[in-house]
C-alpha positions in Angstrom: 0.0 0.0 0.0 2.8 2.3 1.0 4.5 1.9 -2.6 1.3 2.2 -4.4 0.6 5.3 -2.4 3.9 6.6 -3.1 3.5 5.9 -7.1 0.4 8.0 -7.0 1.6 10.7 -4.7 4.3 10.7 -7.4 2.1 10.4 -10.4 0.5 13.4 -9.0 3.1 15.6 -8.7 4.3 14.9 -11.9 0.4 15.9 -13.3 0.5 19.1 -10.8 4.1 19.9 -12.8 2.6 19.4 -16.2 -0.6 21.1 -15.4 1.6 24.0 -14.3 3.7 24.4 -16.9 0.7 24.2 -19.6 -0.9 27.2 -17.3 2.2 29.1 -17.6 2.6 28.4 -21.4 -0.7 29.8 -21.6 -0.4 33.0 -19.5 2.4 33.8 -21.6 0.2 33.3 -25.2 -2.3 34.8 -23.3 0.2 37.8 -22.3 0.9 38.5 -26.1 -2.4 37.4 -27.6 -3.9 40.3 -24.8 -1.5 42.6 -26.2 -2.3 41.9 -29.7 -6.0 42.1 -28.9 -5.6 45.5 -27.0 -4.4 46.8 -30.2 -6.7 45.3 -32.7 -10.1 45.2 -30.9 -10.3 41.5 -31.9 -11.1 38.3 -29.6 -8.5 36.8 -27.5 -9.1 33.2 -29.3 -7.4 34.6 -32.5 -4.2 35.7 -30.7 -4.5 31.9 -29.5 -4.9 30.8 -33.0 -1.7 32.9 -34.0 0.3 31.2 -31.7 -1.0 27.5 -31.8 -1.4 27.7 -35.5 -4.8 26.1 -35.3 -8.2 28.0 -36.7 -8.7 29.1 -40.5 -5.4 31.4 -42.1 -8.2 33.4 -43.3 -9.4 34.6 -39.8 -6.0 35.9 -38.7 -5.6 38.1 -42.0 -7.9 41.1 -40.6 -6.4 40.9 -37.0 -2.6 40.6 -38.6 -4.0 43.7 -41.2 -5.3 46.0 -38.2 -2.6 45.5 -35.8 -0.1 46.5 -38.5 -2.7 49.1 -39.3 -2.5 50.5 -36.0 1.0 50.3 -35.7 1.4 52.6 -39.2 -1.3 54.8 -37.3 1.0 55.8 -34.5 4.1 56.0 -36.6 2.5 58.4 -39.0 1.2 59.8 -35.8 4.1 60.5 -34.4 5.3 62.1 -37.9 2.3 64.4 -38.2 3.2 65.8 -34.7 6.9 66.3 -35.9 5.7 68.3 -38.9 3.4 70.6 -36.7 5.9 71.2 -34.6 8.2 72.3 -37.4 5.0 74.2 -39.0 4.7 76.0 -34.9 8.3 77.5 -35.5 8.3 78.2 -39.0 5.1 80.5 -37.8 6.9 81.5 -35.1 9.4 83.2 -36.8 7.3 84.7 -39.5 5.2 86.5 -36.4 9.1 87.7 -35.2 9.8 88.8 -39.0 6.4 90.5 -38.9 6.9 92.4 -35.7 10.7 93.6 -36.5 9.1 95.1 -39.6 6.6 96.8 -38.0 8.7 97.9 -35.5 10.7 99.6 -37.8 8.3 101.5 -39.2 6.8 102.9 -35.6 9.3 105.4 -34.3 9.0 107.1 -31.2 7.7 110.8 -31.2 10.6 113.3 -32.3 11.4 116.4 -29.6 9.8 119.3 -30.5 9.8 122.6 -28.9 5.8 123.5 -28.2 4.8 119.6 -27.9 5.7 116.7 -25.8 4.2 113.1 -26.7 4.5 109.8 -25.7 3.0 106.7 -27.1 2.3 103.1 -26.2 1.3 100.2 -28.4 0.5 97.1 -27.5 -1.0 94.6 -30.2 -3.4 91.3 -29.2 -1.6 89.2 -31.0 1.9 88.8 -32.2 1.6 91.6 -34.5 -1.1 93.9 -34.8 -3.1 96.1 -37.0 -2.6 99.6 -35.8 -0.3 101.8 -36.8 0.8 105.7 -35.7 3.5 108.2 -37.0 4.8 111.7 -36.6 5.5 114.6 -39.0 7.2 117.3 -37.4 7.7 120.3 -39.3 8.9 123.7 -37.8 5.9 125.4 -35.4 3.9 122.4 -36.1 3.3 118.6 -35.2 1.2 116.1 -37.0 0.4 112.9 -35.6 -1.5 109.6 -37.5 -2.9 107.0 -35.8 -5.4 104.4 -37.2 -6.4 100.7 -37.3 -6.5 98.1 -40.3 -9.4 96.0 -40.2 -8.6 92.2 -39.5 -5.9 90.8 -36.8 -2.4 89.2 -37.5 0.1 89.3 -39.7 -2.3 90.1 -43.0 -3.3 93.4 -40.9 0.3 93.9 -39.6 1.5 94.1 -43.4 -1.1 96.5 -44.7 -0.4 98.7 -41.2 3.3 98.7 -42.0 2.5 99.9 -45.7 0.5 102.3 -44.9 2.9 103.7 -42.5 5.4 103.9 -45.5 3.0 105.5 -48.0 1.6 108.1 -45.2 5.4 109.2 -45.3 5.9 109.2 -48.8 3.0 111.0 -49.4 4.0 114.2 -47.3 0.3 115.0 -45.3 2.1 118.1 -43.6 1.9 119.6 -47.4 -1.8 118.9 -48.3 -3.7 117.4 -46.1 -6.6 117.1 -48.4 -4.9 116.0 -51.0 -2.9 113.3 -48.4 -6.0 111.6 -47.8 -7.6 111.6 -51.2 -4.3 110.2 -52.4 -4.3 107.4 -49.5 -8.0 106.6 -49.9 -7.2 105.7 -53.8 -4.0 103.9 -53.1 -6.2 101.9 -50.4 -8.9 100.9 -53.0 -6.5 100.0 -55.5 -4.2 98.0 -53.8 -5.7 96.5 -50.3 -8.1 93.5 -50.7 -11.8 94.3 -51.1 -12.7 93.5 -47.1 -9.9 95.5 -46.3 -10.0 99.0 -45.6 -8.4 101.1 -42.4 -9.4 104.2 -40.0 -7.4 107.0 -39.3 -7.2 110.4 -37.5 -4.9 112.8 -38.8 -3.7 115.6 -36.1 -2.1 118.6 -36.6 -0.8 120.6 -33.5 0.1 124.9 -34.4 2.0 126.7 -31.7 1.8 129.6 -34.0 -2.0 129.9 -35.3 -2.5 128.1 -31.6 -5.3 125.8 -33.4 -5.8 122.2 -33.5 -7.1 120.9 -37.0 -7.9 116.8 -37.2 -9.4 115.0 -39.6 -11.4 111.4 -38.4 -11.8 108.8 -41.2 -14.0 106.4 -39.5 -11.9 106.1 -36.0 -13.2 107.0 -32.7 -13.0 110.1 -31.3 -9.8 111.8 -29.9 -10.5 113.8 -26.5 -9.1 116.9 -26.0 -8.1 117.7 -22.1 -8.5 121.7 -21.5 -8.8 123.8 -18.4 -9.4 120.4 -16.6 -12.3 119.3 -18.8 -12.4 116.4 -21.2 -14.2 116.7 -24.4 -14.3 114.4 -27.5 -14.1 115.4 -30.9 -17.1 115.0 -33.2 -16.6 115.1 -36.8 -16.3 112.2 -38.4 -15.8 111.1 -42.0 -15.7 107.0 -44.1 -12.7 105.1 -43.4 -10.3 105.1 -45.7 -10.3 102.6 -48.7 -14.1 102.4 -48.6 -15.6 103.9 -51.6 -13.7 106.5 -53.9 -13.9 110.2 -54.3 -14.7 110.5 -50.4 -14.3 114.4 -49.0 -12.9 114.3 -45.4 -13.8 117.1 -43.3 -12.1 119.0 -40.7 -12.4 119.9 -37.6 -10.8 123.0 -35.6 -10.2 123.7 -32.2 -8.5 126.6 -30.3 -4.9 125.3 -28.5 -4.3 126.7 -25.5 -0.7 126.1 -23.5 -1.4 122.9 -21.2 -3.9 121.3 -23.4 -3.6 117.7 -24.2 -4.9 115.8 -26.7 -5.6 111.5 -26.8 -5.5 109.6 -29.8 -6.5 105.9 -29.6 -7.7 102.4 -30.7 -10.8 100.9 -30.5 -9.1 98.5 -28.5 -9.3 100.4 -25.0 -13.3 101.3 -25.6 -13.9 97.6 -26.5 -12.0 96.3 -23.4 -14.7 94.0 -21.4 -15.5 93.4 -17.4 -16.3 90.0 -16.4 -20.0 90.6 -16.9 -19.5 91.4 -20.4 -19.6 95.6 -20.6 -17.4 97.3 -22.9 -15.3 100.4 -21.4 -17.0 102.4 -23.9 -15.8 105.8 -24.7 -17.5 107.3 -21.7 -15.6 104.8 -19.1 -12.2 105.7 -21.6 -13.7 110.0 -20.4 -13.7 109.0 -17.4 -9.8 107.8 -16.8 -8.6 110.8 -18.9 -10.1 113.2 -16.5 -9.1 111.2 -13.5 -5.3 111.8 -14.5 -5.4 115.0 -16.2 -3.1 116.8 -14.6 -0.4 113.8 -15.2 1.9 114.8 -18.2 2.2 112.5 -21.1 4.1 109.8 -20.3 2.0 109.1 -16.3 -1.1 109.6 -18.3 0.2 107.3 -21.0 0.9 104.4 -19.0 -2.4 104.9 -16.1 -4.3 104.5 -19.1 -3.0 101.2 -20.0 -3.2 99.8 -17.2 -6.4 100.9 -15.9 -7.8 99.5 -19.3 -6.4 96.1 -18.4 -7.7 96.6 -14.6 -11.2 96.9 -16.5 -11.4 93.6 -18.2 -10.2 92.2 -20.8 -8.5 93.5 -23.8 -9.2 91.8 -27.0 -8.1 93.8 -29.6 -4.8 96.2 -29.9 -4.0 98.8 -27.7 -2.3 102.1 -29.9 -2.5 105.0 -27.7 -1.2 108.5 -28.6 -1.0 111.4 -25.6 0.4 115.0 -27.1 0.7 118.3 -24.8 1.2 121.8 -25.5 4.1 122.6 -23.7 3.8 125.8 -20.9 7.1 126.7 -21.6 9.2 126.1 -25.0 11.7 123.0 -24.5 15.4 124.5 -23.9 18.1 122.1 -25.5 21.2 122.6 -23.2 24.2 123.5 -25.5 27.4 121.8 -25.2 30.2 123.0 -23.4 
């Protein structure tokens, strides 16, 4: 009995042994057939199949054609995310190309002997659509400042060449004929959507009179004897419809006055409950500061606009005073 006993104990372990390796074998084809059916989507029995070679060749074709399938599908994955990140930078340093340009073309305000200025510009996006310049010429200063429609680099591009032409076409000489001329180069060469506003300024220490012209932009306040009124005139933006007359407006300058150009980025500035600044609220901040000189009032305004809400279109500001007393250029020794 003890022998027989000990043949069966034996007998069994050796069946335990076998029964254990077969379970392990099959983990393992289980291991890689659960891999293979993670990827695919298909049963478990066909990884089986793959690996016991047992079950119809035809039934493996559409597992063995989708898990290569989904193999090619990460690999041209991973490709597609390589050539959007080379796409990202090759953007990237068309926006930087873009904003040099522009750049380059917006100069800070020149000295002058009656006026002080100051400016700040600040675009939504990489680039922006506004643009500003100065003409200085003897007594006098005149000031641009306007907005292309659109955002981004198309809008930066037409800003930038309009900033050229505005210099080439001398509005210090004829300021009628300045904006005729610009109006027609507009229409001829800007796309059909396309079309800008602009105020044109011109500041006279000697005849002491403001004269500004408003194609389609929003108002400039004038800050005098500490009141703050807005300009009303207003005319078509430029590159609209042809043979526009733009009208002028005229204002007495007295020493101390300050005038405010701007966007209609600061009056378009929203709260969290969704209320624009309006050109009111933009009143309101000029007369709060108006004793500040250019540059304080420059930058208070900024940064009360972004204490408002949010901005979501370019900031161009443009603050010009008539000096109390003429500048005095110290001589060298």
């Amino acid at each position: 009995m003890t022998e027989w006993a000990s043949a069966a104990t034996n007998r069994g372990e050796r069946a335990q042994e076998r029964r254990q390796q077969r379970a392990k074998e099959q983990r393992g084809r289980d291991g890689w057939a659960g891999v293979c059916r993670k990827l695919s989507g298909f049963p478990v029995h066909w990884g089986r199949n793959l690996w016991r070679r047992r079950g119809p060749p035809v039934s493996l074709l559409p597992y063995l054609l989708l898990s290569g399938g989904y193999a090619a599908l990460l690999v041209g994955l991973r490709q597609r995310l390589g050539g959007l990140r080379r796409e990202e930078q090759r953007l990237r340093h068309d926006a930087d190309a873009a904003w040099e340009t522009q750049l380059a073309t917006l100069t800070p305000p020149p000295p002058h002997t009656w006026f002080e200025a100051a400016v700040r510009y600040q675009p939504a996006q990489a680039v922006g659509g506004d643009f500003y310049a100065f003409f200085p010429g003897g007594p006098r200063l005149g000031v641009i400042l306007g907005d292309v429609s659109g955002k981004g680099i198309p809008a930066a591009l037409a800003s930038t060449s309009i900033c050229q032409l505005a210099r080439w076409l001398r509005p210090m000489e004829d300021p009628d004929g300045f904006l005729a001329n610009m109006n027609r180069e507009l229409l001829e060469h800007l796309r059909p959507e396309t079309f800008a506003s602009m105020v044109l300024a011109f500041l006279d220490s000697a005849a002491k009179r403001l004269v500004i012209y408003n194609a389609g932009h929003p108002p400039g306040l004038i800050v005098s004897g500490g009141t703050v009124q807005h300009l009303r005139q207003s005319n078509l933006p430029l590159g609209m419809f042809p043979g526009v007359a733009f009208v002028p407006e005229s204002w007495p300058l007295r020493r101390g006055d300050t005038l405010v150009l701007y966007s209609d980025g600061f009056i378009e500035a929203r709260n969290a409950a969704g209320e624009e600044l309006t050109l009111e609220g933009l009143e309101a901040m000029v007369r709060r500061h108006a004793a500040l000189p250019p540059e304080e009032l420059a930058s208070r305004l900024i940064d009360e606009t972004h204490a408002f809400g949010e901005v979501i279109d370019d900031l161009t500001l443009v603050v010009v005073q008539y000096r109390s007393r003429p500048l005095t250029r110290s001589r060298p020794a």
